[in-house]
N, C-alpha and C positions, 0 to 999 in steps of 0.2 A: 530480516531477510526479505520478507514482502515490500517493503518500502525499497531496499537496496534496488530489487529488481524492476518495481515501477521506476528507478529514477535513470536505472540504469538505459533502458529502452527509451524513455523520454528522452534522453540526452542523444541517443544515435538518433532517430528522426530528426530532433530540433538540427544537429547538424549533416544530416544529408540533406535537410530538404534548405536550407542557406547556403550548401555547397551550389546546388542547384544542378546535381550531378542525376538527379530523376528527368528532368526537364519541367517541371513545375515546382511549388512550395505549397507548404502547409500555409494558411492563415492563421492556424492555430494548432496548436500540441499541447496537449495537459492530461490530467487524471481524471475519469470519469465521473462528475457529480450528479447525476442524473439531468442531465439533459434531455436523452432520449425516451424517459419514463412511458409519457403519452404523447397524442397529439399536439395536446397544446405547451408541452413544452419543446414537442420538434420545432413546432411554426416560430418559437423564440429564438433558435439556431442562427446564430449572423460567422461570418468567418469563414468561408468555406472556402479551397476543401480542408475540412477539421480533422484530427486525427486526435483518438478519444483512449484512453485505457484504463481498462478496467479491471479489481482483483475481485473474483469470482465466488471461488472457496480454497479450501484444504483439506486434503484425507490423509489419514497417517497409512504408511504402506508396509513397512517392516521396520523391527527392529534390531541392532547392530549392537551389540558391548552398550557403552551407555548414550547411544541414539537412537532418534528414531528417524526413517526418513520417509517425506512428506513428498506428496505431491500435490501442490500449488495451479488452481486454474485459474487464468486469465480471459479477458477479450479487448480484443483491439474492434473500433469500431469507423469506420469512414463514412462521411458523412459528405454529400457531395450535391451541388445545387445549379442547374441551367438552368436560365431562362425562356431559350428556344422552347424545349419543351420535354418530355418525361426519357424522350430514347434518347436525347442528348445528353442527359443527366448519366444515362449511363452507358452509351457509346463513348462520348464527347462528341465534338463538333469541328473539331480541324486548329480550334482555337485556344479550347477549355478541356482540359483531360475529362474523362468520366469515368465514373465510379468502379467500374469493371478492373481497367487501367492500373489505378490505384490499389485494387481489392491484389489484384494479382501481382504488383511492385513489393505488397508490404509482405507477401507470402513469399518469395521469392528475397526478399532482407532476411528475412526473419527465421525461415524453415532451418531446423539445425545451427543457430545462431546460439552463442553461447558468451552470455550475458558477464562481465567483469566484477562478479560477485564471488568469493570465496565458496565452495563445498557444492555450489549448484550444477545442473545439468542440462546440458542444449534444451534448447527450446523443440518441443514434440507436436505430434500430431495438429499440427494447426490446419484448417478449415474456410471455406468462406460460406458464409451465409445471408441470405438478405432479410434486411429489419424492415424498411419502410420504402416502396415505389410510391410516391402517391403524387399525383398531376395534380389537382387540385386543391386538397387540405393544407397542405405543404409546401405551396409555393414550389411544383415541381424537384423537390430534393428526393435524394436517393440515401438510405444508407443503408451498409452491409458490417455485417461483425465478421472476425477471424478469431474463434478461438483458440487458445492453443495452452499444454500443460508444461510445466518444469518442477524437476525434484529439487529437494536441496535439504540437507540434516539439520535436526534440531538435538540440542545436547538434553538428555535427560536430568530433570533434579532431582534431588533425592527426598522422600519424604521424610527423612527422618531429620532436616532441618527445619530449625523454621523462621523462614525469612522474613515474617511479616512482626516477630516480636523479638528485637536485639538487646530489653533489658535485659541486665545480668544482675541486676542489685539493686536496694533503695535501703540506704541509711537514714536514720532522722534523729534527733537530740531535742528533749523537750526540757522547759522549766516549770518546776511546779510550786507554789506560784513563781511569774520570771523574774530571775536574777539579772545583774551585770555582766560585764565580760564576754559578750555577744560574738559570734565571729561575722564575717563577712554580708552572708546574707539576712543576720538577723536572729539567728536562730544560736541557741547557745554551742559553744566549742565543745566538742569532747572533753577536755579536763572540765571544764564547768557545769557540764549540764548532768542533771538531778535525773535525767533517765532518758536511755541509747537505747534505739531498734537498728538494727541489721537484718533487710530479708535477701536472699538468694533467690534463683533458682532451684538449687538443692535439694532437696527433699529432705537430708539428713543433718541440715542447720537447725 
């Protein structure tokens, strides 16, 4: 479900911003690998303006018959770079959108936007906040996050299976010392072999 919904928001960006119905594009859209971490990996940031998304956490919130439903945080992050100088970055410049701009397009996509994923919930409370002004460390780049949550059900398993051990049986036939008449794998066949183990699961085998 967290994957469904990163792919699903990456795919509306990638295609508004090719429609070019914003009036700029992204240089980039993808999933957040830590670019932003620190300084020195802002100052590696090429592409811009970048549009970054990131899954946050998970809290489970209630529970329904046999689910539970989760609420899912996100952030989106804009990442935006003039050369002029730091207010360009985030006014723009007449030429170059800036980060402001942008901050307030994706909130305005996005507010109440409800993702093409089965069982999930509009997109809520989304924000804008800023990560990084910096004129000089960063080669004048701006960037601001939006975060924002969405619910969506998880089906409950039951503890009383257990999916991690689906043997049911081991048979084995031995010879003592080996005889002929071997079956397939080597091992001697039921009518031949000198002595047969059968274990279950069962307890009463």
């Amino acid at each position: 479900m967290i994957g469904a919904i990163e792919n699903d928001i990456i795919a509306r960006v990638k295609a508004i911003s090719e429609s070019g119905a914003l009036g700029y594009s992204f240089r980039q859209v993808k999933t957040y690998s830590g670019e932003l971490r620190h300084k020195a990996s802002r100052a590696k940031l090429k592409n811009f303006p970048s549009f970054l998304l990131a899954f946050d956490r998970l809290e489970t919130q209630r529970s329904l018959n046999n689910q539970t439903i989760c609420r899912a945080r996100f952030a989106i992050f804009i990442a935006v770079q003039n050369e002029r100088n730091e207010k360009a970055t985030r006014h723009g410049d007449g030429k170059e959108v800036g980060a402001y701009q942008i901050a307030i397009d994706m909130l305005a996509m996005f507010t109440r936007y409800l993702p093409d994923v089965e069982g999930c919930s509009a997109i809520e409370n989304m924000s804008i906040q800023p990560i990084s002004i910096d004129e000089e460390s960063n080669r004048k780049l701006a960037v601001f996050m939006l975060p924002f949550q969405i619910e969506f059900p998880v089906k409950l398993i039951s503890p009383d299976v257990d999916l991690t051990n689906p043997l049911e049986a081991i048979h084995t036939n031995w010879d003592t010392p080996p005889i002929g008449e071997v079956g397939l794998d080597g091992l001697p066949d039921d009518e031949n072999a000198q002595l047969t183990s059968h274990v279950t699961g069962d307890a009463n085998d």
